[in-house]
Steps between C-alpha positions, in 0.01 A plus 500: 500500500311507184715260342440248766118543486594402080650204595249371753246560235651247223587267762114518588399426127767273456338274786124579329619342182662195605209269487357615149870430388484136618166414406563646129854275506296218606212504186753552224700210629111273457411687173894362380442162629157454361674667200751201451222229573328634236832514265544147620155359407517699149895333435352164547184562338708638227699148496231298497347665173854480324488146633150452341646632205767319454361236536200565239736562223677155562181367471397748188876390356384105580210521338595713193739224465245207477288708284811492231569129564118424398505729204844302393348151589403293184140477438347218610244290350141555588342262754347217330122449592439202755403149409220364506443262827580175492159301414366277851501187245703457127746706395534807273605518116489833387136627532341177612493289826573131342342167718543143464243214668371207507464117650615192457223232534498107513166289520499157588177348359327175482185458296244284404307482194181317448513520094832388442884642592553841257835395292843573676550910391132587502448826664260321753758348688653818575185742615137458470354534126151402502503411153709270507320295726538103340160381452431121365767354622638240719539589908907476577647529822638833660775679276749731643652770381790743629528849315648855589390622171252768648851678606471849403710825516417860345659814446371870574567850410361823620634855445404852346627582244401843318280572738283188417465185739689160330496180618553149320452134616644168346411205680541117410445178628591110402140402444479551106244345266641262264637632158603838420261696663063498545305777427179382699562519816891614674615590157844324661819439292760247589623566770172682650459869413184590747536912511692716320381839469580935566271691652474902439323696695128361457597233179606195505653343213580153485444119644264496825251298655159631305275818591189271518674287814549561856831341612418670886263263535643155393501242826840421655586131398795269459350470136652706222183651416253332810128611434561399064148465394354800628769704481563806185852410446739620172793728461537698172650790290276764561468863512377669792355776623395607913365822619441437906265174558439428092730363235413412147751287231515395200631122540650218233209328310511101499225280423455160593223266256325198576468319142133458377414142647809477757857407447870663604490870605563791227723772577403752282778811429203680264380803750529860363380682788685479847276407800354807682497428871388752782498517895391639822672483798355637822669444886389558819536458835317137529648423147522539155251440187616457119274492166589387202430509149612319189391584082712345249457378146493099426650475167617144329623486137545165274579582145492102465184445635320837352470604886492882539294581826500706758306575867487667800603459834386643842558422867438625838712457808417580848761432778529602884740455840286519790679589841395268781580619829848635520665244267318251342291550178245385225640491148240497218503534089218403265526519159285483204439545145566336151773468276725517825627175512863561485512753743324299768617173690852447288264488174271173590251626284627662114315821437322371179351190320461487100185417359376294186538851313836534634388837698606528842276481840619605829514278769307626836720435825422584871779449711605593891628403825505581867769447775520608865836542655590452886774638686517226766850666692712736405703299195238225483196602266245241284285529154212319460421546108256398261486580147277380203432577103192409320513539110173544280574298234281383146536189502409457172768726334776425818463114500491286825868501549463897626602573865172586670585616817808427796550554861727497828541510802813606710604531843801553637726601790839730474758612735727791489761390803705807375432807236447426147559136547188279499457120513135327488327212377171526286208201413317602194222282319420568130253411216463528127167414310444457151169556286500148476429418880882323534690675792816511667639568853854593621555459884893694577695572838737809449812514783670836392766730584548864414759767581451801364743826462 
């Protein structure tokens, strides 16, 4: 009995603990499957770091490896610094940008002299030289004369060089003076040295057009020179020195002499001192303004004569280009003084006459011109120019035979059909007077044609 009431007892609990028993089977199999995820995730998280690894040290191996190949690699040389652009025009020599220019010009004239034809070779028959204006002669018919000696070409230079700005210039042309070379007024050589100077910084140092002229201002004609009576005109060995809108040089000395009673022209090669010139320059928007001055020593020696005399020299010069309306303009110079004479109008007056004594007196000149240019199209354009000299001479040391005073008068027309080459046709009209009251005219058509490059 008691051993059945046992039995019915543990089967009791044994039914009381069945659930518990499942539910506990049930959580440890979820704790061991969330167990393995968790194993899983770690295994391939584990694979992915070896991966990482593995694959870092290639790349550690890799670049330990070019690290050895540059420290083996030859050294190379060092970068050479970049050169200097090409220059927009020339070309480049070492430390300077080198340009060559100029034109080739032909004139066609026929001319007309009232005084008699100037002999076959005078400079007359090649530009206007109002000098050398016959008077006394015969009237001839119309001569004509073909030249392309006004051809010109130049050479330029411009560079630093130890920290300093260089440049140079040659230029030439065909257009010499007879002989070997005249100090008076172009200083030319055979063939025609016009410039030829270096410039450094602020100095120049060579042959220029002179400080006391204003080459800005000069009137475009077919002439080589155009406005020649009234116009400051000479190129010289100088030394010069600008600082903004003033320069100041020291120039070559020359003196020309008028004998005591007339006679043939005396080139005196006697000066000590060099001419002092000095100018101001000032620009603005309606145009610019120059003034001028010239001192220099007169100075003629004849050991045959007992002549030992000196003098001085002065002149003014006052020159402007007038803007009217957007591109035409006034062009004006007047210049004045005495003992000038070879620096104005292509020397028609010498700077000096000799007395009875054998001393020297200046010779007063006033000289100037005045020319209005038109732009009629674009690549047709005018000058109307007029241009005049009157010299103060003493008659009674001078002589008759001086030149007392010239003139012209010049219009023309010019077309530029493409750049730089013009083609145009100018009448001019031109008279020389002497002391004596005998006069001469030249009438001359210029055709021309000019290419420049």
């Amino acid at each position: 009995m008691k051993s059945c009431r046992l039995l019915g007892g543990a089967a009791a609990a044994a039914l009381l603990l069945t659930p518990g028993a499942v539910l506990a089977q049930d959580a440890g199999a979820a704790l061991e499957a969330r167990i393995a995820q968790l194993e899983a995730e770690l295994n391939s998280l584990k694979a992915e770091v070896a991966a990482a690894r593995t694959q870092q040290t290639s790349q550690n191996q890799a670049l330990a490896q070019d690290i050895i190949r540059l420290e083996t690699r030859p050294a190379s040389a060092p970068t050479p610094a970049p050169a200097p652009a090409a220059p927009s025009e020339g070309f480049r020599i070492g430390d300077h940008t080198v340009k060559f220019g100029g034109f080739i010009k032909t004139d066609f004239m026929a001319s007309k002299y009232s005084g008699g034809d100037p002999a076959n070779g005078d400079l007359l028959r090649d530009y206007h030289l109002p000098g050398a204006i016959p008077v006394g002669g015969a009237d001839e018919d119309v001569a004509t004369d073909f030249n392309a000696r006004q051809t010109r070409f130049w050479l330029t230079t411009d560079g630093l060089v130890g920290g300093r700005k260089v440049g140079t210039r040659l230029e030439m042309d065909f257009e010499s003076l007879p002989g070997a070379g005249d100090q008076r007024i172009t200083s030319a050589s055979n063939p025609a040295l016009r410039r030829a100077f270096v410039t450094i910084d602020e100095w120049l140092i060579g042959q220029e057009w002179t400080n006391f002229q204003n080459t800005a201002v000069l009137p475009e004609s077919a002439d080589f020179v155009g406005a020649a009576e009234g116009t400051v005109f000479a190129r010289q060995v100088q030394v010069r020195y600008t600082r903004g809108p003033f320069s100041i040089a020291l120039e070559n000395p020359e003196t020309t002499v008028t004998p005591f009673g007339g006679g043939a022209r005396i080139i005196a090669d006697d000066n000590s001192l060099p001419d002092l010139t000095a100018r101001y320059a000032l620009s603005r928007p309606w145009g610019d303004v120059q003034l001028s001055g010239l001192l220099r020593q007169l100075k003629y020696q004849n050991p045959a004569t007992d002549i030992d005399s000196t003098a001085t020299g002065w002149g003014l010069s006052a020159s402007a280009k007038v803007k009217v309306g957007a591109q035409d303009d006034i062009r004006l110079m007047l210049t004045g003084g005495e003992g000038v004479g070879r620096y104005v109008g292509l020397n028609f007056s010498n700077d000096a006459v000799l007395d009875a004594s054998g001393d020297l007196e200046a010779i007063g000149v006033i000289a100037g011109f005045a020319a209005y240019r038109h732009v009629w199209t674009p690549g047709w354009r005018s000058s109307l120019i007029w241009s005049t000299q009157k010299v103060d001479n003493d008659v009674a040391l001078t002589g008759t035979g001086a030149n007392r005073s010239a003139q012209s008068l010049h219009a023309n027309l010019i077309w530029s059909p493409v750049a730089a080459f013009d083609v145009g046709a100018e009448l001019m009209f031109a008279d020389r007077k002497l002391e004596s009251g005998q006069d001469g005219d030249m009438t001359r058509l210029i055709l021309f044609a000019k290419y420049g490059f």
